[in-house]
KEKE-3310 file (N, C-alpha, C; in steps of 0.2 Angstrom, whole numbers, plus 5000, padded with zeros to 4 digits):
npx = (5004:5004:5009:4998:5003:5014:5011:5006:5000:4992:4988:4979:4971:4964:4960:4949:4939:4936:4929:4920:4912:4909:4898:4891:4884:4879:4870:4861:4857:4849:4841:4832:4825:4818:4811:4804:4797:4788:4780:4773:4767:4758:4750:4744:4738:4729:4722:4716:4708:4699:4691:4686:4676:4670:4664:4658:4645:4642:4638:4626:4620:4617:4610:4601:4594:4590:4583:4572:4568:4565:4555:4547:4545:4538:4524:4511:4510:4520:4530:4525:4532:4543:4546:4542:4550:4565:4562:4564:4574:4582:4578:4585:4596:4598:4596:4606:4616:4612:4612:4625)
npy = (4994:5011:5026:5041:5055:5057:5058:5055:5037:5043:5053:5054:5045:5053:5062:5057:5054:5063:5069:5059:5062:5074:5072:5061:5072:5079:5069:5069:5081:5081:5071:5077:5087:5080:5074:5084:5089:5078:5080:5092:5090:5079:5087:5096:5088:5085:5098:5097:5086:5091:5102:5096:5087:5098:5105:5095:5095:5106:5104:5097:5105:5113:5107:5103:5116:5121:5111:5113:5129:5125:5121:5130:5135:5130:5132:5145:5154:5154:5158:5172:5176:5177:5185:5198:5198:5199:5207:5218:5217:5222:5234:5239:5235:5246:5260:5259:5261:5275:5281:5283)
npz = (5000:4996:5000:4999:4987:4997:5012:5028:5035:5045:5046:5035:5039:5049:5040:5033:5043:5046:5034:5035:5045:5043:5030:5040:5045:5035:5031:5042:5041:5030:5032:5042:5036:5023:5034:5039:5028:5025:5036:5033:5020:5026:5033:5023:5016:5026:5028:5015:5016:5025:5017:5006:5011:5018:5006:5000:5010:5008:4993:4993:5003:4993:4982:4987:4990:4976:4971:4980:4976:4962:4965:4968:4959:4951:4955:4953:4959:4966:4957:4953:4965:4964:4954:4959:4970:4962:4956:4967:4972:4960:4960:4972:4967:4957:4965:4972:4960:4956:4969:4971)
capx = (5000:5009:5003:4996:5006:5018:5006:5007:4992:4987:4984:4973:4964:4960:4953:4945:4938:4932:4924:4915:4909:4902:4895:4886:4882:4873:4864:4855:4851:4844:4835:4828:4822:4814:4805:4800:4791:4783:4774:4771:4765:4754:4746:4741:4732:4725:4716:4712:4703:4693:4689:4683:4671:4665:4663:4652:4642:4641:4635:4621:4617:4617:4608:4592:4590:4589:4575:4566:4566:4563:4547:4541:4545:4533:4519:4509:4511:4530:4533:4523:4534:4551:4546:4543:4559:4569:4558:4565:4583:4586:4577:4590:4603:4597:4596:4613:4619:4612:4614:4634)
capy = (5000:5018:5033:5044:5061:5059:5059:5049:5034:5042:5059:5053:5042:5059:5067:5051:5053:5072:5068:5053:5066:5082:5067:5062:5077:5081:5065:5069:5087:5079:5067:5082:5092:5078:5074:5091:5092:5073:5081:5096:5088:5077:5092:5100:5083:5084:5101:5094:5083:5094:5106:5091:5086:5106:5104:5090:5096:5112:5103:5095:5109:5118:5102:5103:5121:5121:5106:5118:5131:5122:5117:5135:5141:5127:5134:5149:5161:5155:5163:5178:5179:5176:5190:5202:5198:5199:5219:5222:5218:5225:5242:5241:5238:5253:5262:5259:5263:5281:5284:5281)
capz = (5000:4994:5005:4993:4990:5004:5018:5034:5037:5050:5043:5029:5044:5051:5035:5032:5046:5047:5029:5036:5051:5038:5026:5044:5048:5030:5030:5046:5040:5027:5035:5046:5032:5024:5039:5038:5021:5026:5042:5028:5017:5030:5035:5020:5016:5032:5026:5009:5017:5028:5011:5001:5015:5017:4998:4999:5013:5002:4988:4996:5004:4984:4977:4991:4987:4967:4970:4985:4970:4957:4967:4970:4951:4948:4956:4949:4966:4967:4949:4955:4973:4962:4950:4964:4975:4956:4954:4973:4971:4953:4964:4975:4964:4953:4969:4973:4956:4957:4975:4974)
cpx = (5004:5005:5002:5000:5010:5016:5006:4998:4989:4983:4978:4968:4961:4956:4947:4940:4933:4928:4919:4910:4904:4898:4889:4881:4875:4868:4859:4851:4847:4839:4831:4823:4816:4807:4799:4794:4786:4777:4773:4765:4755:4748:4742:4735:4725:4719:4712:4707:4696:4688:4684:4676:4668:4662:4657:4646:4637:4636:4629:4614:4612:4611:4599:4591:4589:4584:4570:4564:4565:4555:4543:4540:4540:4525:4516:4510:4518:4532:4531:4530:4540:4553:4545:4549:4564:4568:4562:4571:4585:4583:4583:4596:4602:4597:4603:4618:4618:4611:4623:4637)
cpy = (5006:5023:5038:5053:5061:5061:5052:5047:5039:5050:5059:5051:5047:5064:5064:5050:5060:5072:5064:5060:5071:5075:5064:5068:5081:5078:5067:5075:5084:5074:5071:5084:5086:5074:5080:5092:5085:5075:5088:5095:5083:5083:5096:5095:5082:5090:5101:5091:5086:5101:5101:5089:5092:5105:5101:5091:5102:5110:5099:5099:5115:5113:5105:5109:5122:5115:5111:5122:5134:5121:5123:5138:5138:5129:5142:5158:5161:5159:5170:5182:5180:5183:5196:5202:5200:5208:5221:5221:5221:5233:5242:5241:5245:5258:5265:5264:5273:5286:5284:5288)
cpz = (5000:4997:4999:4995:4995:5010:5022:5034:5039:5048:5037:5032:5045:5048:5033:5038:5051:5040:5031:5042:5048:5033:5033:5044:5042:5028:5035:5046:5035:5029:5037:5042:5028:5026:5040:5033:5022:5030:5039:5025:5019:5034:5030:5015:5020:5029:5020:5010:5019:5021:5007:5004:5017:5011:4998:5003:5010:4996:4989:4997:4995:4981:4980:4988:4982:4970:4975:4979:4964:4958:4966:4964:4949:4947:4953:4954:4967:4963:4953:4961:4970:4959:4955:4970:4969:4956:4961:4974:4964:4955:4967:4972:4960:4958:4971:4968:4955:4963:4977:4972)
residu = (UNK:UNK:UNK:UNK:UNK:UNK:UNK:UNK:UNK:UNK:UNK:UNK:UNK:UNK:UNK:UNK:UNK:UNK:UNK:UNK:UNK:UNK:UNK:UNK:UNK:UNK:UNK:UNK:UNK:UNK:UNK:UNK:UNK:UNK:UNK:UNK:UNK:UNK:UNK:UNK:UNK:UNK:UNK:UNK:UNK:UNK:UNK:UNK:UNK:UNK:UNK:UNK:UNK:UNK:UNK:UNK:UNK:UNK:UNK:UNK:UNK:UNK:UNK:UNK:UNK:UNK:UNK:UNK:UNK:UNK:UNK:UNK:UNK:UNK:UNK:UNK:UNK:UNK:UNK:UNK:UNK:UNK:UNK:UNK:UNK:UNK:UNK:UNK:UNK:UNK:UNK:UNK:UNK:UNK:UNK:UNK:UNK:UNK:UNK:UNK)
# end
């Protein structure tokens, strides 16, 4: 075995051996950090989830009402009631438009 460069074993041991230390030293940052983005990532799942299930409570709630009135467009007094709440928001928007 030739000692590389003219350098004693034991010196090489010792750089051999402060490389192996920063090589440790970057695996465990790196382990950290991807621990980091796992419980990230874990979380932003977590709110995914509770959005999807708002969503869907939401669209329920969206579905009943479109059948509710759908039922009152049907009737003859519903038209009438829809057509007068429609004349009494397009007054207030009109209202707004020339009270601003």
């Amino acid at each position: 075995m030739s000692v590389s460069r003219g350098r004693d074993p034991e010196s090489l041991e010792r750089e051999n051996d402060r490389s192996l230390e920063t090589m440790g030293d970057r695996v465990s940052m790196l382990k950290n950090i991807t621990m980091d983005i796992h419980k990230e990532a874990d979380s932003h799942h977590r709110i995914l989830d509770g959005m999807r299930d708002d969503m869907s409570g939401f669209q329920g709630v969206l579905t009943q009402t479109v059948q509710h009135f759908s039922k009152v467009l049907e009737t003859k007094n519903g038209r009438y009631f829809c057509y007068l709440f429609g004349f009494f928001i397009g007054m207030w928007f009109l209202s707004k438009i020339i009270f601003a």
